[in-house]
C-alpha positions, 0 to 999 in steps of 0.5 A, a space after each residue: 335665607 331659609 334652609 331648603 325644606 322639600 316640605 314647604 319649598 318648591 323644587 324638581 324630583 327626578 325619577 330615575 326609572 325614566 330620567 324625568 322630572 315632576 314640578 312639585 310645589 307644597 307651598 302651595 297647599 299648607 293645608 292639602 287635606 280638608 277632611 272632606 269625604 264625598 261619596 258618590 252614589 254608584 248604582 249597586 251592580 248585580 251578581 250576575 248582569 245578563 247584559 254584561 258580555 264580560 260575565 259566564 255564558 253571555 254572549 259578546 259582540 262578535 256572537 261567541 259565547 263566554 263559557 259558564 266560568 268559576 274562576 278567571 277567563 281570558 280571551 283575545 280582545 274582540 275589538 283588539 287594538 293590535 292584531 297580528 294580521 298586518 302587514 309588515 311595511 312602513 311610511 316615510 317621507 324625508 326624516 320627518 314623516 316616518 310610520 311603521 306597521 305594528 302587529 300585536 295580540 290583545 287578550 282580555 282577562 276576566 278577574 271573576 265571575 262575580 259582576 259586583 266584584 271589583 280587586 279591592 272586594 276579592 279575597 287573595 285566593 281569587 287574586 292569586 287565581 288572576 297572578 296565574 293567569 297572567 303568568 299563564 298568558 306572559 309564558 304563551 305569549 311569549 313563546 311568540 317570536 314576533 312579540 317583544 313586550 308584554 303589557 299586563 294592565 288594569 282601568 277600573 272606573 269610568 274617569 280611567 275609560 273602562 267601559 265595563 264594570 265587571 272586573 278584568 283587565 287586559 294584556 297587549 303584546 306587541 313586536 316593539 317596545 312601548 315608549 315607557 317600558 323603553 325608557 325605563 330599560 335603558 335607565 335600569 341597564 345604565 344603572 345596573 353597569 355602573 353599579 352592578 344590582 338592580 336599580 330598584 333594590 337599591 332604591 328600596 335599601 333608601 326607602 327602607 331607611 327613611 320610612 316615609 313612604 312605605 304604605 305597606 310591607 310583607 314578607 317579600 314586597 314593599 308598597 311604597 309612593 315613589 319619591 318621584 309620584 306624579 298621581 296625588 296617591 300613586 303607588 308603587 308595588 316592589 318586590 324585595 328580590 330582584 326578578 325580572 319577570 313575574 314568572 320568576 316569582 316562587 309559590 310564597 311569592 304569588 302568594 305575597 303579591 295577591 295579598 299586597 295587590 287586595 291590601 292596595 285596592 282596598 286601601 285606596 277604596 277606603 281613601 274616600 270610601 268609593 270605588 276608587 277609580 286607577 290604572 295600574 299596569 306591570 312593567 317587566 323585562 322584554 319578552 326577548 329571550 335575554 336574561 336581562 338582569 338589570 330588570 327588576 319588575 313592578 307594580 304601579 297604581 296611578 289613581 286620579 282622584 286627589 281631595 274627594 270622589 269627586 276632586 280629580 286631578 288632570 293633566 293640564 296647561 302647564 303639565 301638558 306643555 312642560 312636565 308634571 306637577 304637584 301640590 301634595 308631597 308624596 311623603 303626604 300621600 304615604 301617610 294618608 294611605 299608611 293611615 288607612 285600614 286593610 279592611 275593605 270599608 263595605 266590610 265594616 258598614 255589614 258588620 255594623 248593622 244590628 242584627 234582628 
C-alpha cells in the first residue's frame, strides 16, 4: 500500500483553536488551478457619493447627519442588532426550550472618507488611523460591566451581505461570549495548563519551520493559511508576541499590523484582480477584566472566492450536515497567495498606460 501523502490522499485536519475537524480531499483536484481570471465589470464608485449614508456630511436613515470627517468616524449602528435597553429575563420550558435575553452595543466604523476605497487601496497610515480607532472603541466599550466580548469585524462585497460600498466595518459588544470566541477560550486555556505558552506561539515555531504556509511575514507578525483552512484562500493574521488584546500592541506594533492587514487585502484583490470579496473579524480575550494570559489574539480572513471572480464556494449538502470540506490543500492556497504581488493591480494597470 501507498505511503499516506496529505498531498493526494484524503484525510481529516484538526484545528486546535476550536476542536473541529475539516474533510479535505486533494485527489479530488490534481489540477485545482486552471489559470482562469474572470473579472467581473463592477461600476466604478465615486469619490464622494451623495447618496451613501456612510460618506461625510450625509445624512443616514434615522435623520442624523455624518459630521464632514477626514480620517475615520464611528457611530452607534442605526439599525443595531444588539441594543443595550433590554430587559433582562429568559424563556424556558423544561430543558429543551431555553431563551435568555442579550443586550449589547453595535457601533459602525468608517474606514475613510473616500467612498471608492476599499483596505486592499489604502495606504498603511490610513489603516493605522482604523487600528486606533478600534483600539479606541475596544478601551471605551470595555469600560462597560455589562459587556464581556467585543467583536471587531469587516463584510466586504455583496456575496459576504455588505449592503454598502464604502469602507467600514463594525464592532458588537455584548453581555456573552459568542459561540466561537467561546471554543477558542477554552481550547487556548487547556493549552496554556498543560503547557504553559500560548497556543499559537507554539503554532508559529511549527510554521516557521515548515514554511509552506507562510503567505507573508514582518518584523512582528505572520500571515499564514492555517493547517486546519476551511475557505479555498483564508488566511490567518498573528502576531509574533503573545498578546491578549490588540491594546497590548507597542507603536511598532500597529505599525506592522496596518502594514500586514494592506499587504493581505491587496493580495487577495490580485488573486483574480476584483475586489475580492471576505469577511474577516479579530478574535481576542474576553473584555472581562482577567488577564487572560492563554489568549493570543488574531486576525482571520474568510474569502469565499475559489477559481475565479465569479467561482464561490459555499457551504453545502455534506458540510451543512457533517463538517467542513476541501479540495485545494492549504499548502496549495499558501503559495498561490505567497506568488502574488503586494502592489495593488490598479496600481500596475495606472502606471502602464502611456503618457501623452
Amino acid at each position: 500500500m501507498a505511503q499516506f501523502d496529505l498531498k493526494d490522499h484524503s484525510h481529516r485536519r484538526y484545528n486546535p483553536l476550536t476542536g473541529e475537524w475539516i474533510q479535505v480531499s486533494p485527489h479530488r483536484s490534481k489540477r485545482p488551478w486552471q489559470g482562469q481570471v474572470e473579472k467581473t465589470g463592477g461600476a466604478e464608485l465615486l469619490a464622494f457619493d451623495p447618496a451613501c449614508y456612510l460618506c461625510p456630511g450625509n445624512v443616514r436613515a434615522n435623520g442624523e447627519v455624518n459630521p464632514t470627517y477626514t480620517s475615520t468616524y464611528a457611530f452607534t449602528n442605526d439599525f443595531a442588532a444588539l441594543v443595550e435597553d433590554v430587559p433582562a429575563g429568559e424563556f424556558r420550558d423544561s430543558d429543551l426550550l431555553l431563551a435568555k435575553s442579550e443586550a449589547g452595543i453595535c457601533r459602525v466604523i468608517c474606514f475613510s472618507p473616500r467612498h471608492d476605497l476599499t483596505v486592499a487601496e489604502m495606504d498603511a497610515a490610513g489603516i493605522r488611523s482604523v487600528i486606533d480607532l478600534w483600539i479606541e472603541e475596544y478601551n471605551q466599550l470595555g469600560k462597560n460591566k455589562n459587556i464581556q466580548y467585543i467583536q471587531i469585524f469587516e463584510n466586504k462585497g455583496a456575496v459576504m451581505g455588505c449592503s454598502n460600498p464604502h469602507p467600514h466595518g463594525q464592532i458588537w459588544a455584548q453581555q456573552s461570549i459568542p459561540a466561537e470566541p467561546a471554543k477558542k477560550q477554552q481550547h487556548q486555556l487547556d493549552y496554556f495548563k498543560r503547557k504553559g505558552v500560548t497556543l499559537l506561539a507554539d503554532y508559529q515555531v511549527l510554521e516557521q519551520k515548515h514554511q509552506e504556509r507562510i503567505v507573508f511575514e514582518n518584523d512582528h507578525f505572520i500571515v499564514v493559511v492555517p493547517f486546519w483552512a476551511v475557505w479555498p484562500f483564508e488566511t490567518m493574521i498573528v502576531p509574533k508576541r503573545a498578546m491578549a488584546r490588540i491594546t497590548e500592541m507597542t507603536e511598532a506594533e500597529r505599525n506592522a499590523f496596518a502594514d500586514a492587514y494592506r499587504r493581505m487585502a491587496a493580495r487577495y484583490d490580485n488573486l483574480f484582480e476584483v475586489s475580492f470579496p471576505y469577511s474577516a473579524g479579530i478574535h481576542q480575550a474576553p473584555s472581562d477584566g482577567e488577564a487572560h494570559a492563554e489568549w493570543h489574539w488574531h486576525m482571520v480572513f474568510y474569502p469565499p472566492l475559489l477559481r475565479s471572480a465569479t467561482v464561490k464556494k459555499f457551504m453545502v449538502g455534506y458540510e451543512m450536515l457533517a463538517n467542513p470540506q476541501r479540495d485545494i490543500t492549504p499548502e496549495f492556497s499558501a503559495d498561490r497567495l505567497r506568488s502574488l504581488s503586494d502592489t495593488h493591480f490598479k496600481q500596475h494597470i495606472v502606471s502602464e498606460i502611456p503618457k501623452p
